[in-house]
N, C-alpha and C positions, 0 to 999 in steps of 0.2 A: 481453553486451558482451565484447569482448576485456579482458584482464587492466589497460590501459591506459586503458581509456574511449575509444577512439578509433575502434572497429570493430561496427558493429551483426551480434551472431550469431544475429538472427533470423527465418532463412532455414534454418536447419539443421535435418537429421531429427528432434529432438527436440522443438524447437519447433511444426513439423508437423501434431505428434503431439497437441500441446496443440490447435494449429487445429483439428483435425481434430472430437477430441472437442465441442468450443464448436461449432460448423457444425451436429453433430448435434445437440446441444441446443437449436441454433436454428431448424434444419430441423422439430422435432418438437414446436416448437411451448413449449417449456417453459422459456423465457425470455421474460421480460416486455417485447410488441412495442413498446412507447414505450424499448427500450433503444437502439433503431437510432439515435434523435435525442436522445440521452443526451448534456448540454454538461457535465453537471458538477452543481449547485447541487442536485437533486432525486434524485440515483442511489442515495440509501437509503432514501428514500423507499418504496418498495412493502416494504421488508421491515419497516419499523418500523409501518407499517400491516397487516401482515398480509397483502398480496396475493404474498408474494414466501415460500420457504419456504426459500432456502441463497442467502446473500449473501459472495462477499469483502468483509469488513467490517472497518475499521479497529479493532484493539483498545484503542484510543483512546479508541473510544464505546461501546463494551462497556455504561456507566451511561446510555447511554440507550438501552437496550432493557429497562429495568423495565417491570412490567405486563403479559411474557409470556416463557414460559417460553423461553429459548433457551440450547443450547449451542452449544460453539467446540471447531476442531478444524484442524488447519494443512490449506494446502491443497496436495491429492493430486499425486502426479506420474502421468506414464501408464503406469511401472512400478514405482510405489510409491517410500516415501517422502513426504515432505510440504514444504512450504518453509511462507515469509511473507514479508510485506513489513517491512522492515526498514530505520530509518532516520527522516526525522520532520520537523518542518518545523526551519526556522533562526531566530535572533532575534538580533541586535545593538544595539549602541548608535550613535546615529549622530556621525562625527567633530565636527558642528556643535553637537550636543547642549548645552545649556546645564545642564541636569541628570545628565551624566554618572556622577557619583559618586552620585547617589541611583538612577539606573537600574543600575547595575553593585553596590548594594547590595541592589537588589530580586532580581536574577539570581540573586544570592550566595542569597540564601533558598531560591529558587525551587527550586534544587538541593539543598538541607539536606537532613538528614535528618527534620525536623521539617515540613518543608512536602511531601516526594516522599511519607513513610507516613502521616501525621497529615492532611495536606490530600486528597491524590489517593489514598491506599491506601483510605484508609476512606469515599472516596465509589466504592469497586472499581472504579477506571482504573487502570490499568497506568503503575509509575512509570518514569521516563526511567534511573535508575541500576540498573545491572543486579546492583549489591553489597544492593539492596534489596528486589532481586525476593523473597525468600523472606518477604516482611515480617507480621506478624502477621495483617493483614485479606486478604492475597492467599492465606497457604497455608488461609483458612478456605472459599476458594471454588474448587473444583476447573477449574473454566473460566481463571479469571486462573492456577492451576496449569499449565495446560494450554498458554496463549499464553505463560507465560515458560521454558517447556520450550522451546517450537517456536521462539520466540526466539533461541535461544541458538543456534542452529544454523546463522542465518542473515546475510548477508552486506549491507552495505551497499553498493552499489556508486559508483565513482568515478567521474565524469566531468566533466570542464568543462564541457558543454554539456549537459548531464543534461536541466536544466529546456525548453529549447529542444525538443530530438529529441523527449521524452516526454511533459512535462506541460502543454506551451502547448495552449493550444485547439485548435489547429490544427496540431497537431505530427506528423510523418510516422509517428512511432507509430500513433498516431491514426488515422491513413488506411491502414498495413496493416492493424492490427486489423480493422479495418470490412471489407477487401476479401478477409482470408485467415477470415472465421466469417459475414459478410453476404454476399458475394458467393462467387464463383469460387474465389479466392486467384493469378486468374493471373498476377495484378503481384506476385506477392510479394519476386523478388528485386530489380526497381527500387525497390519501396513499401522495402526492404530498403538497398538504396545509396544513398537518399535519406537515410536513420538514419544512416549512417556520414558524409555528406555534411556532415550537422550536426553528429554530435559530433567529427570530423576538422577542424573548423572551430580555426585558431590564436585 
């Protein structure tokens, strides 16, 4: 996206380039054909099974891939390099709340440093404060080593309409992706001003 969130820049050569690579991986057969109709609920599924062998995989759930061996490693650019996703879901309290003060005292924990390395360090999920990354149970495993290296690197991005353009079900994301690695990619600059469409939205 543009610096402001208001411009989808994924129609540019670089991007492409990502297409491109995905299309062959698809073309060749070495992506998992139940991905085409992939809504969401089941997408780590073949990897936590064993039918899948390289997943973008939330380092989130890093603790639930016990029971086989796997490593982590940021992922590739087309000329090297690596990123991540970066960023995470949101939680509030809500204005009507009757219990306000006992939710915004549970928050308060939930961020401690008592509950990010004591609760989440040592069940090895990756903690939300990045002053805790190096935490006792994380520098003992070289994988959580590895995601809060590649972490740090990476950028959240801003936009009003983030959740709309990308993550709705049906989000024009959604329908380039499918048609610039499943199809063609001949729609990609409409499938493209369609994204700018949404997050250009006042």
């Amino acid at each position: 996206m543009s610096p402001d969130g208001a411009q989808s820049l994924l129609a540019s050569p670089t991007a492409t380039q990502v297409y491109d690579v995905w299309r062959d991986l698809w073309s060749s057969g070495a992506v998992l054909p139940s991905s085409r109709d992939e809504a969401g609920p089941t997408w780590t599924a073949g990897f936590t099974e064993g039918k899948v062998g390289l997943q973008f995989y939330p380092a989130t759930l890093l603790s639930s891939t016990q029971g086989f061996d796997v490593g982590v490693a940021g992922i590739p650019g087309p000329a090297g390099g690596s990123s991540t996703f970066v960023g995470g879901d949101g939680i509030g309290i809500s204005k009507d709340s009757e219990k306000a003060a006992q939710a915004w005292n549970f928050l308060s924990w939930l961020m401690s440093e008592d509950a990010q390395v004591e609760v989440l360090g040592k069940n090895l999920d990756v903690v939300s404060r990045s002053d805790l990354t190096d935490n006792k149970y994380a520098v003992s495993d070289p994988r959580l080593v590895t995601i809060n290296e590649v972490a740090t690197e990476g950028e959240t991005p801003v936009a009003t309409n983030f959740q709309q353009a990308f993550n709705a079900t049906n989000s024009p994301w959604l329908t380039l992706v499918r048609d610039a690695v499943l199809g063609g990619g001949a729609d990609l600059a409409s499938n493209n001003d369609e994204i700018t469409a949404v997050l250009s939205q006042p």
